[in-house]
Structures are given as C-alpha cells and as structure tokens.
PDB file as gemmi writes it, atoms N, CA and C in Angstrom:
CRYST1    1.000    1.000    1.000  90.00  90.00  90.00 P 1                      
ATOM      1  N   UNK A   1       1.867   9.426 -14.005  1.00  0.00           N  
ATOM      2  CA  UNK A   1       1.975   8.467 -12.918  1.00  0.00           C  
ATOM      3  C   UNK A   1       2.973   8.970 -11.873  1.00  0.00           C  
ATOM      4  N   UNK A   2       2.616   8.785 -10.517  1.00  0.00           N  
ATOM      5  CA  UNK A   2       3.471   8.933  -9.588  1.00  0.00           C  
ATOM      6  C   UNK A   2       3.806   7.783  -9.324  1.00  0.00           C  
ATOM      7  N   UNK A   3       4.968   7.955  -8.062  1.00  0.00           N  
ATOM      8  CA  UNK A   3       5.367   6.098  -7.060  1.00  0.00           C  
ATOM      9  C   UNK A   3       5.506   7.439  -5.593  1.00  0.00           C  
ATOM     10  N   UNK A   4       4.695   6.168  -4.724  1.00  0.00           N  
ATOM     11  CA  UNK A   4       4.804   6.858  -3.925  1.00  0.00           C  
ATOM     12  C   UNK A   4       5.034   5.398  -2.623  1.00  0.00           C  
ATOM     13  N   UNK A   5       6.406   5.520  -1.367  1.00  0.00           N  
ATOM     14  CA  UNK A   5       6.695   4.279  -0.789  1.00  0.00           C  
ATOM     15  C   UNK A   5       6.038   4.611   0.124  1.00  0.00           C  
ATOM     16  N   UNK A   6       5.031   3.879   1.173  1.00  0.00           N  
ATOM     17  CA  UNK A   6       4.133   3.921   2.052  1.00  0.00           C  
ATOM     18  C   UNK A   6       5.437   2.967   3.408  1.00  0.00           C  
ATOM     19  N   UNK A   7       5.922   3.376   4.441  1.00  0.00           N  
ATOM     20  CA  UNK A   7       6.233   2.567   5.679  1.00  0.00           C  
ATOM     21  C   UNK A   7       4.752   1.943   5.972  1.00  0.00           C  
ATOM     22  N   UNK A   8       4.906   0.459   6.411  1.00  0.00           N  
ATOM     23  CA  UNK A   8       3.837  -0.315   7.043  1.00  0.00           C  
ATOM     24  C   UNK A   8       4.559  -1.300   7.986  1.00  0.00           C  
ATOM     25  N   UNK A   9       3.566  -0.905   9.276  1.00  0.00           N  
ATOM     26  CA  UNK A   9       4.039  -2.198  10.459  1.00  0.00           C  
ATOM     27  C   UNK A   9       3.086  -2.941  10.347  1.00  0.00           C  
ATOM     28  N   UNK A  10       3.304  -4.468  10.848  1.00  0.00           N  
ATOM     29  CA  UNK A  10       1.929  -5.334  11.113  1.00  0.00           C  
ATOM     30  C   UNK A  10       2.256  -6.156  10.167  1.00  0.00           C  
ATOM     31  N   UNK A  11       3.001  -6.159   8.856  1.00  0.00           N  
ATOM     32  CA  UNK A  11       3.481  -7.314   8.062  1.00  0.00           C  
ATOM     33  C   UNK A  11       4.422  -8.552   8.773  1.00  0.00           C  
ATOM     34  N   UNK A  12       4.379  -9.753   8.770  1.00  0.00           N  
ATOM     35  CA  UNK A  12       5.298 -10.490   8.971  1.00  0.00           C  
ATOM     36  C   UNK A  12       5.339 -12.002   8.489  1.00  0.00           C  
ATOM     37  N   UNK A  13       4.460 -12.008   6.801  1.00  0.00           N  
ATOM     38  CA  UNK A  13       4.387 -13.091   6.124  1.00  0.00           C  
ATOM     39  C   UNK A  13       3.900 -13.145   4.820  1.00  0.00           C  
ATOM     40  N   UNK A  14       3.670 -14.055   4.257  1.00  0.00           N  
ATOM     41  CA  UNK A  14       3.638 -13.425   2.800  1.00  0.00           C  
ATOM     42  C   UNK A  14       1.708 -13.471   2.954  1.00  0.00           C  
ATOM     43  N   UNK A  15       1.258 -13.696   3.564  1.00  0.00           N  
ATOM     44  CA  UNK A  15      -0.340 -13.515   3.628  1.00  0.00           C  
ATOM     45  C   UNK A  15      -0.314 -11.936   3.975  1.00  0.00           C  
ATOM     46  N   UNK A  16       0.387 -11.353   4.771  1.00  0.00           N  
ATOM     47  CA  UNK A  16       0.269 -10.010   5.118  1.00  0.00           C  
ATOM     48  C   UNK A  16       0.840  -9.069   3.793  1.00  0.00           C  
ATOM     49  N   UNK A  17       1.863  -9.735   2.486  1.00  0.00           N  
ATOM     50  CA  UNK A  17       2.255  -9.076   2.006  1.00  0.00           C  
ATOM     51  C   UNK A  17       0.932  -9.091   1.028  1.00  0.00           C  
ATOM     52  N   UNK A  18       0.364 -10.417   0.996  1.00  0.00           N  
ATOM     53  CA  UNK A  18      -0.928 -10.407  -0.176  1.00  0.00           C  
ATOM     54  C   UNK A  18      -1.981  -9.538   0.324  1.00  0.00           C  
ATOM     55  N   UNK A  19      -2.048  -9.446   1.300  1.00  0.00           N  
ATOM     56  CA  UNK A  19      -3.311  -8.353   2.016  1.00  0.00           C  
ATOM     57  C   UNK A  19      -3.262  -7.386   1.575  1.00  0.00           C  
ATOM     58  N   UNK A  20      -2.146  -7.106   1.979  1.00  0.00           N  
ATOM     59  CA  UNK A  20      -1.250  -5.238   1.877  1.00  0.00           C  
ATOM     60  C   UNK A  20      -1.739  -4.757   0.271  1.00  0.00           C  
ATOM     61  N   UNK A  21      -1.282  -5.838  -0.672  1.00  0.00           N  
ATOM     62  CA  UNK A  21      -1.129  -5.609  -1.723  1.00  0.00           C  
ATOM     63  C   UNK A  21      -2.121  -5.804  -2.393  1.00  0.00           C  
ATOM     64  N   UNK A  22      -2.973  -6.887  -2.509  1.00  0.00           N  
ATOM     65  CA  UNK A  22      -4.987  -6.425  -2.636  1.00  0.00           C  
ATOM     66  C   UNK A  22      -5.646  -5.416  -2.246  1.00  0.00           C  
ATOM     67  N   UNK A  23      -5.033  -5.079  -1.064  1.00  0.00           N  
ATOM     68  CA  UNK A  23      -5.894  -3.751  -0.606  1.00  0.00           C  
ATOM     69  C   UNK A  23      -6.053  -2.687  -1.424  1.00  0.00           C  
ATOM     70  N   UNK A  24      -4.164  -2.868  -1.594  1.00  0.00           N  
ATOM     71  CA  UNK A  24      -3.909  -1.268  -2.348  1.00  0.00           C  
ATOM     72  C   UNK A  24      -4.453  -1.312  -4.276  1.00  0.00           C  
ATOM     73  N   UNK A  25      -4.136  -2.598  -4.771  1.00  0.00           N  
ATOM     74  CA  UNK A  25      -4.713  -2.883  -5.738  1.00  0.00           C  
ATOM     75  C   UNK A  25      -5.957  -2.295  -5.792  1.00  0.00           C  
ATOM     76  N   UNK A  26      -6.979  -2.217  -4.859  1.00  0.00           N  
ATOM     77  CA  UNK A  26      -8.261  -2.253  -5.228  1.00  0.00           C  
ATOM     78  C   UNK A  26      -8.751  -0.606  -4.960  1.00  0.00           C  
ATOM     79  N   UNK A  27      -7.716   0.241  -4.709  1.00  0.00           N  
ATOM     80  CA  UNK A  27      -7.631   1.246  -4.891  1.00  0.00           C  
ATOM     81  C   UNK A  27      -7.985   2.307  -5.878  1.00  0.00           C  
ATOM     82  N   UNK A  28      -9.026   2.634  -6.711  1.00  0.00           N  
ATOM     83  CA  UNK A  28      -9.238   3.238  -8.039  1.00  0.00           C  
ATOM     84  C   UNK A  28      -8.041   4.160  -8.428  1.00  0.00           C  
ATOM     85  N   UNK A  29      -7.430   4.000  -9.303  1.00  0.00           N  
ATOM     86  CA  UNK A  29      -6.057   4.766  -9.989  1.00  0.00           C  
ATOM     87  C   UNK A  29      -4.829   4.270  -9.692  1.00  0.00           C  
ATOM     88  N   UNK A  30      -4.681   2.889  -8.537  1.00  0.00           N  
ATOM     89  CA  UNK A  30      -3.523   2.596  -8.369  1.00  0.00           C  
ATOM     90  C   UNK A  30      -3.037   1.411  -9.318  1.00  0.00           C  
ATOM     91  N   UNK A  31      -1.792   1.352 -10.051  1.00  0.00           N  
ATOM     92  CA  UNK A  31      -1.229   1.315 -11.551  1.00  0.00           C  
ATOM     93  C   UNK A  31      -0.460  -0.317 -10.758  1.00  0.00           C  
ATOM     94  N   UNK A  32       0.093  -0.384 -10.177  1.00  0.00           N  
ATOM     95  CA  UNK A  32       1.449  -1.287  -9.523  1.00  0.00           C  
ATOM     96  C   UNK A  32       1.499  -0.991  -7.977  1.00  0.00           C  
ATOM     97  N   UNK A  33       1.815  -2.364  -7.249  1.00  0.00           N  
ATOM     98  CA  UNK A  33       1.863  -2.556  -6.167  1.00  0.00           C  
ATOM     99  C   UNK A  33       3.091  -3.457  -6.059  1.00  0.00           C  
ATOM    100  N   UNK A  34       3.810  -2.812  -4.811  1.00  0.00           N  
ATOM    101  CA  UNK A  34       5.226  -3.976  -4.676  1.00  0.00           C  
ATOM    102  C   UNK A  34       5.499  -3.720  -3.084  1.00  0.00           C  
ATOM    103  N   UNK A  35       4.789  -4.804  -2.468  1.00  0.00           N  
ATOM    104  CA  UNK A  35       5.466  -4.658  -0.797  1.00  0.00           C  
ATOM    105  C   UNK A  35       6.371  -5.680  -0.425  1.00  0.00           C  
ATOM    106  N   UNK A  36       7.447  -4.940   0.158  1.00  0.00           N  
ATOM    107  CA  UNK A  36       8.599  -5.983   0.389  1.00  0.00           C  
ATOM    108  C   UNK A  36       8.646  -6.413   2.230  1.00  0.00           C  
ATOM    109  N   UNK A  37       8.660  -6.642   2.557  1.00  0.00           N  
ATOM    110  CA  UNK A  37       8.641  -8.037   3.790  1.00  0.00           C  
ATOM    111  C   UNK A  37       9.784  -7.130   5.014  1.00  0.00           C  
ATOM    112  N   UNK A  38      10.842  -7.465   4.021  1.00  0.00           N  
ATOM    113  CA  UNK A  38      12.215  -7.456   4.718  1.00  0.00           C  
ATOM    114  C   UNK A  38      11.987  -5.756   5.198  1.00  0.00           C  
ATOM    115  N   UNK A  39      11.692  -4.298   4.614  1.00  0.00           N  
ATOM    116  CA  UNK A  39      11.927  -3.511   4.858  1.00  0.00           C  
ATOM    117  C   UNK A  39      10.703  -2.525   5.273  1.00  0.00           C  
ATOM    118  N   UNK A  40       9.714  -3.610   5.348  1.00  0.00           N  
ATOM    119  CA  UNK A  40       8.017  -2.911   5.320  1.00  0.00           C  
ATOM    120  C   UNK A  40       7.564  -2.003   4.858  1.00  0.00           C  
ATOM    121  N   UNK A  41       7.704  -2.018   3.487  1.00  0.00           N  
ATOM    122  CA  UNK A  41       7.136  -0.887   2.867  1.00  0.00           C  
ATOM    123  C   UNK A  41       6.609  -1.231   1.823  1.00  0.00           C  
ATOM    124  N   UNK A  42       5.572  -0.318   0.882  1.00  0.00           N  
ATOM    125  CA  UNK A  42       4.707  -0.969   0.111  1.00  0.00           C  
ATOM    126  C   UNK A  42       4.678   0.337  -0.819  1.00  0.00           C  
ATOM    127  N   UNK A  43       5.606   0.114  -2.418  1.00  0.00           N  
ATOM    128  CA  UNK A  43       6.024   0.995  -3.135  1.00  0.00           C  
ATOM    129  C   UNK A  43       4.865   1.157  -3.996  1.00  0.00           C  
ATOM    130  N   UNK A  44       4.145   2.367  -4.498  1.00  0.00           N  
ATOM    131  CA  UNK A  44       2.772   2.830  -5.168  1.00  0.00           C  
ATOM    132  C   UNK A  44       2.836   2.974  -5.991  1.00  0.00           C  
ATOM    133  N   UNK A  45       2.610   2.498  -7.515  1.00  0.00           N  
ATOM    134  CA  UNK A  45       2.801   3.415  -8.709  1.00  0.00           C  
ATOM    135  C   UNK A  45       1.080   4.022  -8.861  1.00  0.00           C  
ATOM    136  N   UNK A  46       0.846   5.323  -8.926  1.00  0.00           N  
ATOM    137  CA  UNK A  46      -0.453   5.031  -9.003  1.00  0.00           C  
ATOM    138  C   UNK A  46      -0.849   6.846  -9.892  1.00  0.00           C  
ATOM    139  N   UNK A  47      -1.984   6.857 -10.539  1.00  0.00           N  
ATOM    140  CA  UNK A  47      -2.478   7.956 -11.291  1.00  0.00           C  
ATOM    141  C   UNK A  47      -3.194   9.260 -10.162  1.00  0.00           C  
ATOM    142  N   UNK A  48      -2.162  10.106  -9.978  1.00  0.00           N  
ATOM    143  CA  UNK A  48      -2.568  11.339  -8.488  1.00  0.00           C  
ATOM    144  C   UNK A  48      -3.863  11.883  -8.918  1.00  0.00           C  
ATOM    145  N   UNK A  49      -4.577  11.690  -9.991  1.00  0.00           N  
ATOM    146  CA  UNK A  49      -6.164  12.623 -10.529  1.00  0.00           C  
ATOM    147  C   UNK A  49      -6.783  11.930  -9.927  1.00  0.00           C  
ATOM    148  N   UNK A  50      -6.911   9.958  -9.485  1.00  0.00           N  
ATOM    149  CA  UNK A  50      -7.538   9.233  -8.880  1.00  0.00           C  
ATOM    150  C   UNK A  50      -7.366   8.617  -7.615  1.00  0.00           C  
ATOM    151  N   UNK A  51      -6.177   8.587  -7.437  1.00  0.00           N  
ATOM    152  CA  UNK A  51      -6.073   7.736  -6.098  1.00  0.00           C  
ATOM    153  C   UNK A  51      -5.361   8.847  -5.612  1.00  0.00           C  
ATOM    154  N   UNK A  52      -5.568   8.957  -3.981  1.00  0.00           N  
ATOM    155  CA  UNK A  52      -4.528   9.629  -3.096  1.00  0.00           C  
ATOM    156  C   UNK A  52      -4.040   8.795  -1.751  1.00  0.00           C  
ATOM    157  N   UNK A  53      -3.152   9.774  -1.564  1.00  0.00           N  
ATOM    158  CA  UNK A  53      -2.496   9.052  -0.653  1.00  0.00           C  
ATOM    159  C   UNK A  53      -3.477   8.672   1.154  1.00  0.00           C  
ATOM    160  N   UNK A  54      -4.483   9.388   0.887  1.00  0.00           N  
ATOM    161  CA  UNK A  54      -5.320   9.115   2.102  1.00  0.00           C  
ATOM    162  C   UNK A  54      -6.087   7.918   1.832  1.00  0.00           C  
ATOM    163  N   UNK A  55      -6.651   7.878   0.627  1.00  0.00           N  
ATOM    164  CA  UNK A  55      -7.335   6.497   0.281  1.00  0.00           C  
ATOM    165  C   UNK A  55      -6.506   5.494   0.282  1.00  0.00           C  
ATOM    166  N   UNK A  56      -5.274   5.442   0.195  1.00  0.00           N  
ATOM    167  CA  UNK A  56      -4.499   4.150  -0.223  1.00  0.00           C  
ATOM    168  C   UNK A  56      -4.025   3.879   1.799  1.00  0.00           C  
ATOM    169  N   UNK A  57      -3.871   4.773   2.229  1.00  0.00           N  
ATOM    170  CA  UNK A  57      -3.716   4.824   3.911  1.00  0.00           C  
ATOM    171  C   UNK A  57      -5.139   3.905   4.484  1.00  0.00           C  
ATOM    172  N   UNK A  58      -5.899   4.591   4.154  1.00  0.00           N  
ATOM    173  CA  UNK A  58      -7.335   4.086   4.099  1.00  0.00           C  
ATOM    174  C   UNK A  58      -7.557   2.272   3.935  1.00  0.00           C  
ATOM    175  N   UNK A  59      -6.977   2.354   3.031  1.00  0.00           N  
ATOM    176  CA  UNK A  59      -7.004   0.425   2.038  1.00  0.00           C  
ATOM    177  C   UNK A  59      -6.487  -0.333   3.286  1.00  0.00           C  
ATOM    178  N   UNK A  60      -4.997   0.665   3.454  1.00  0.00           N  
ATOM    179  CA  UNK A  60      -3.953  -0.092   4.343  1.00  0.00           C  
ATOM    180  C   UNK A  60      -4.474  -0.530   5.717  1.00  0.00           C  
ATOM    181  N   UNK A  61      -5.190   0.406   6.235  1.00  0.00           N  
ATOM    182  CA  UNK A  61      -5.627  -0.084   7.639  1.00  0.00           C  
ATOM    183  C   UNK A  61      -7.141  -0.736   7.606  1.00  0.00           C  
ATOM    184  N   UNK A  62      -7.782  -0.867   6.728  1.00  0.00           N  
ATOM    185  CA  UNK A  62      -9.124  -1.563   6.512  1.00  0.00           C  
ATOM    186  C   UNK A  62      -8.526  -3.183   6.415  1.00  0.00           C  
ATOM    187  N   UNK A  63      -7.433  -3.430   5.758  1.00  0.00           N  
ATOM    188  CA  UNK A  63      -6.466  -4.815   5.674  1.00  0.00           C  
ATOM    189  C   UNK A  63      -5.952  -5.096   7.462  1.00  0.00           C  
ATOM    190  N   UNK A  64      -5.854  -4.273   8.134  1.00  0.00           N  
ATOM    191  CA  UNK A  64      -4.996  -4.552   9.700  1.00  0.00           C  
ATOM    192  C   UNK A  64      -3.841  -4.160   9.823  1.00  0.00           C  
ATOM    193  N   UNK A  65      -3.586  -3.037   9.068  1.00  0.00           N  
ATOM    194  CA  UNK A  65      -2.226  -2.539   9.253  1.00  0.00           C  
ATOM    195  C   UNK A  65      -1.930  -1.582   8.973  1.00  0.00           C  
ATOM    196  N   UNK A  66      -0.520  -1.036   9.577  1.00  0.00           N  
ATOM    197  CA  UNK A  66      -0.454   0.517   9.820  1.00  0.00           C  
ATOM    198  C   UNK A  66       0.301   1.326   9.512  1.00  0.00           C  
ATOM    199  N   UNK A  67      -0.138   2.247   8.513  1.00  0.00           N  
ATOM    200  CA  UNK A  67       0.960   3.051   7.566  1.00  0.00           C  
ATOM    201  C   UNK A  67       1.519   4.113   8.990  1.00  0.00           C  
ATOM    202  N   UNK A  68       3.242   4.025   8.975  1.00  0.00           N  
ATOM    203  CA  UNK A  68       3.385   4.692   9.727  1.00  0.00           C  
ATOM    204  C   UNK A  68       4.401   6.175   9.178  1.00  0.00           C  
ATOM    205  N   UNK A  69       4.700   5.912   7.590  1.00  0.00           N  
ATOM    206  CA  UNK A  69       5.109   7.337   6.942  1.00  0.00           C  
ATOM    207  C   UNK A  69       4.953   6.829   5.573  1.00  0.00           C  
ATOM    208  N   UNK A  70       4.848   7.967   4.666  1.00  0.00           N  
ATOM    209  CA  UNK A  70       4.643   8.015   3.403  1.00  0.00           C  
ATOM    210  C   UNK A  70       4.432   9.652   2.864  1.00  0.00           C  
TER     211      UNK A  70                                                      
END                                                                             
C-alpha cells in the first residue's frame, strides 16, 4: 500500500468533502480516503498495481474539482 496527499481546490463544505471522497472511493485499488476541509487535501491510501495517480486525478475532476498537486 501506498498514501499518496492529492492538493484540491473547489471544496468548501462537507457535501464537497463527500463528493471528493466517493469519487476517490470508487476508484479500483483505492484502500482509505480522508479529505480534510480546512487544508484541501485528500490523503490516498491506495494499492499502486491498481489505482494510479492519474485515475484518482481523473475521479477528482469528474466530481467538479481540481487537483492542483500531488
């Protein structure tokens, strides 16, 4: 397992944190999801043979929002 912290703008409620965090959930190989509000970022635990970091970028902006480092 990796963790990998994704920066995201476009959060500013807890509906945006549930978005964020379904999205990435539904990610094939991603293990744990934890996006925090206050610092916009959305921490990954996830299996690198299945999920990458382009697909989970991918999740993020199909939800309305915008990974801006990771």
């Amino acid at each position: 397992m990796e963790t990998k912290v994704l920066r995201i703008e476009g959060m500013s409620c807890q509906h945006c944190k549930k978005a964020v965090t379904d999205a990435l959930q539904r990610v094939a190989g991603v293990q744990a999801v934890e996006v925090d509000l206050s610092s916009g970022t959305a921490t990954v635990r996830y299996d690198p043979a299945q999920a990458t970091e382009a697909a989970m970028r991918e999740a993020v902006e199909e939800a309305g929002y915008a990974v801006v480092s990771g």
